[in-house]
NUMITOR-895276 format. One record per residue: x, y, z of N, C-alpha, C in turn. Coordinates in steps of 0.1 Angstrom, whole numbers, padded with zeros to 4 digits. Layout:
X,Y,Z,X,Y,Z,X,Y,Z
...
This chain:
0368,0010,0562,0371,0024,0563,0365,0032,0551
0361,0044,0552,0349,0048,0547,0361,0061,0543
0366,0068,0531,0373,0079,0528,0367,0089,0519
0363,0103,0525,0357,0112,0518,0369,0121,0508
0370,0127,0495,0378,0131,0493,0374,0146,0482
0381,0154,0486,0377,0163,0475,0378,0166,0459
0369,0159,0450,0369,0158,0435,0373,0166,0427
0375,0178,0432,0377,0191,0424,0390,0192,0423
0398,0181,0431,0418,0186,0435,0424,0173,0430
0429,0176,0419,0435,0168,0413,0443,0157,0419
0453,0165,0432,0459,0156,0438,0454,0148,0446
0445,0156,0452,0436,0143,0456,0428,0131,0450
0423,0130,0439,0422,0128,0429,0429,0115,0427
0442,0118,0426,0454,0108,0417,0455,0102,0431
0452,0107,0444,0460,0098,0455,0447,0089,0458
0437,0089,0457,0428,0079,0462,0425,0068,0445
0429,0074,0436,0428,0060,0428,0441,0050,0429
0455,0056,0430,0463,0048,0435,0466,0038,0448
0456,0047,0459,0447,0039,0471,0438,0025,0463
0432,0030,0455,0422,0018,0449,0430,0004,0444
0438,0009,0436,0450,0001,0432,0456,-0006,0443
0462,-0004,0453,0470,-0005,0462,0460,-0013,0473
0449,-0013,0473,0438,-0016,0486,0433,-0032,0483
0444,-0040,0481,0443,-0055,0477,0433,-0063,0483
0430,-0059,0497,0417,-0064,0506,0408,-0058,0503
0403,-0046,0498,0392,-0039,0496,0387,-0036,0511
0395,-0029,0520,0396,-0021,0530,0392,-0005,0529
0393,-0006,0518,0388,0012,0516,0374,0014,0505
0368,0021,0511,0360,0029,0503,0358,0042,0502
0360,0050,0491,0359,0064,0487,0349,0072,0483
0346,0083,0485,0334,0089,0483,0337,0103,0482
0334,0106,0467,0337,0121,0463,0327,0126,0472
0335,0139,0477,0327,0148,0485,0318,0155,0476
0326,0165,0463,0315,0173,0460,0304,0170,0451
0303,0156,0447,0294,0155,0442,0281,0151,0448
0276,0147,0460,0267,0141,0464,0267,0148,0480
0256,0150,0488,0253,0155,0494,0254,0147,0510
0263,0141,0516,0259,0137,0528,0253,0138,0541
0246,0151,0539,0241,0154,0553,0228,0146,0558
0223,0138,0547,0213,0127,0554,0217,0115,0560
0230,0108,0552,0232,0095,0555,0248,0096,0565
0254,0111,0567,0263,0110,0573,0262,0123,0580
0258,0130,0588,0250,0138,0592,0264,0148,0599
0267,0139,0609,0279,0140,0620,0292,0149,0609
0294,0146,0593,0303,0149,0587,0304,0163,0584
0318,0170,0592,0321,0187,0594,0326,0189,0577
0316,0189,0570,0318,0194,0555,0329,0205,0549
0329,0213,0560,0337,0226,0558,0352,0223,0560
0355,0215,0569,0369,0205,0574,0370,0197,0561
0363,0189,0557,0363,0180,0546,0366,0180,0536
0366,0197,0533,0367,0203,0520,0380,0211,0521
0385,0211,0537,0401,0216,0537,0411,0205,0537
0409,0193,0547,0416,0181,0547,0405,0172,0542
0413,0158,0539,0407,0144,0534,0404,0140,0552
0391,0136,0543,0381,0132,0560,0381,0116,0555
0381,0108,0568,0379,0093,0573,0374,0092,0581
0363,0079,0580,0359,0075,0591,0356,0060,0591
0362,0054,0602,0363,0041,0610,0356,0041,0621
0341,0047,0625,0340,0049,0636,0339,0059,0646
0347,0068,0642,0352,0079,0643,0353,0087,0635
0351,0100,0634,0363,0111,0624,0371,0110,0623
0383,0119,0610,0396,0119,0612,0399,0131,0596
0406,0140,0598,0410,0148,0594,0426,0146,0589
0432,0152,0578,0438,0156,0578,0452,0144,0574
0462,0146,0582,0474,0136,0577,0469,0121,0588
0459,0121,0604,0457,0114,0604,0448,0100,0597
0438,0112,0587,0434,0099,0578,0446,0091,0572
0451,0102,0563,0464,0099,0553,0472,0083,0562
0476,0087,0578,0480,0078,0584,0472,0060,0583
0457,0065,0586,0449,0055,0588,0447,0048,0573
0443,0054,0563,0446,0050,0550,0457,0038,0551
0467,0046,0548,0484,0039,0548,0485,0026,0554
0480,0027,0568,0484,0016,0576,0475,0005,0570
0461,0009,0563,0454,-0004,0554,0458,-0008,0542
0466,-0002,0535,0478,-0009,0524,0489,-0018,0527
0487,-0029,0525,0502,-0037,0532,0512,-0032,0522
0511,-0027,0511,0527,-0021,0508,0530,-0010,0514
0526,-0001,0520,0529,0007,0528,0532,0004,0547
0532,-0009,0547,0535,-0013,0559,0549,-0008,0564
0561,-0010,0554,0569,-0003,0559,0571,0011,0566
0569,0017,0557,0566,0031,0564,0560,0038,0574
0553,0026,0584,0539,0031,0589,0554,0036,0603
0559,0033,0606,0568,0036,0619,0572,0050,0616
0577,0057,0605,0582,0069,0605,0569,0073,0603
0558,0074,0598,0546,0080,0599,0539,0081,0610
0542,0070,0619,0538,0074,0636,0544,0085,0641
0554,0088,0643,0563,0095,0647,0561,0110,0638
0557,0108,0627,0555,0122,0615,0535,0122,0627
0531,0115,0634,0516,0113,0639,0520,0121,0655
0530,0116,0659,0529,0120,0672,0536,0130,0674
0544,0140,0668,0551,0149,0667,0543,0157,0663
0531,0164,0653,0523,0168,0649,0530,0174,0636
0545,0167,0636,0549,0175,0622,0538,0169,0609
0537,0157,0608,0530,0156,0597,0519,0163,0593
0514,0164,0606,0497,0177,0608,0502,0190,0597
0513,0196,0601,0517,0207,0595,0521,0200,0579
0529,0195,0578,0533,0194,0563,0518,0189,0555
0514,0181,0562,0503,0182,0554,0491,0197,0550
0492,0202,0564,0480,0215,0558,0490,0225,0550
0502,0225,0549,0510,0232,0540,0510,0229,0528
0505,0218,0521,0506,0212,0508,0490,0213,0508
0481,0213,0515,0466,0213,0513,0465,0231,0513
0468,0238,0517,0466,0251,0514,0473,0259,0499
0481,0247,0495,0487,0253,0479,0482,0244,0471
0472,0234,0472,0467,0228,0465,0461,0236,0453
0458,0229,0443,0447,0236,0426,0432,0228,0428
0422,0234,0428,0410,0234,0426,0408,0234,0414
0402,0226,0407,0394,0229,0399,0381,0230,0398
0369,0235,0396,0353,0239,0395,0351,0237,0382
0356,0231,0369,0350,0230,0357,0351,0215,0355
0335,0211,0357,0333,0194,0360,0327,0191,0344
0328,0185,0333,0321,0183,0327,0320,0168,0320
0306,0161,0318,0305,0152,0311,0300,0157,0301
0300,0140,0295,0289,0138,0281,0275,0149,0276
0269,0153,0287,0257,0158,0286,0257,0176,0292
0266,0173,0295,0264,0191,0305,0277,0193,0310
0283,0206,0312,0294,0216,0317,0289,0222,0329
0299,0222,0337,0286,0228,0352,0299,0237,0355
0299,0249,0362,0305,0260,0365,0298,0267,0375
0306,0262,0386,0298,0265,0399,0303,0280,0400
């Protein structure tokens, strides 16, 4: 499973290295969105979505709390949980609690290494 995530959002940020941690199979791979440009090697990826929700793909697309879902279910310590997160899946409440915490999220735009400060 292939996880796009937005580098600029802290929270996001803290939640895919704890994924790293947590991904005992090496089931997941991540890929900062804003740094690198996918429209060659992933063409199909709705950028503008990706940059509102965390995008996945298995084959498919996936937006939003259903990545979050799809994630989850590839951690075995999160196996417990995965039943009330079905149910947070098929209700579409989790759809909403999620874009409610993605629309009050913090952005940050001030990326800097060793060599250079960039200020988009």
């Amino acid at each position: 499973m292939l996880i796009f995530y937005d580098n600029w959002c802290p929270n996001c940020t803290r939640f895919v290295q704890i994924v790293k941690k947590l991904d005992w199979f090496s089931c997941i791979e991540e890929k900062p969105l804003r740094d690198i440009l996918y429209t060659d090697e992933f063409p199909s990826l709705d950028r503008k979505m990706a940059l509102k929700q965390m995008a996945s793909y298995n084959g498919k697309w996936h937006y939003g709390f259903i990545s979050i879902y799809l994630i989850l279910k590839k951690l075995p310590i999160c196996w417990i949980f995965i039943p009330f997160l079905y149910l947070l899946k098929i209700s579409t409440i989790g759809q909403f609690i999620y874009s409610e915490l993605a629309l009050k999220r913090r952005i940050i735009p001030i990326h800097c290494d060793e060599n250079s400060c960039q200020i988009p």
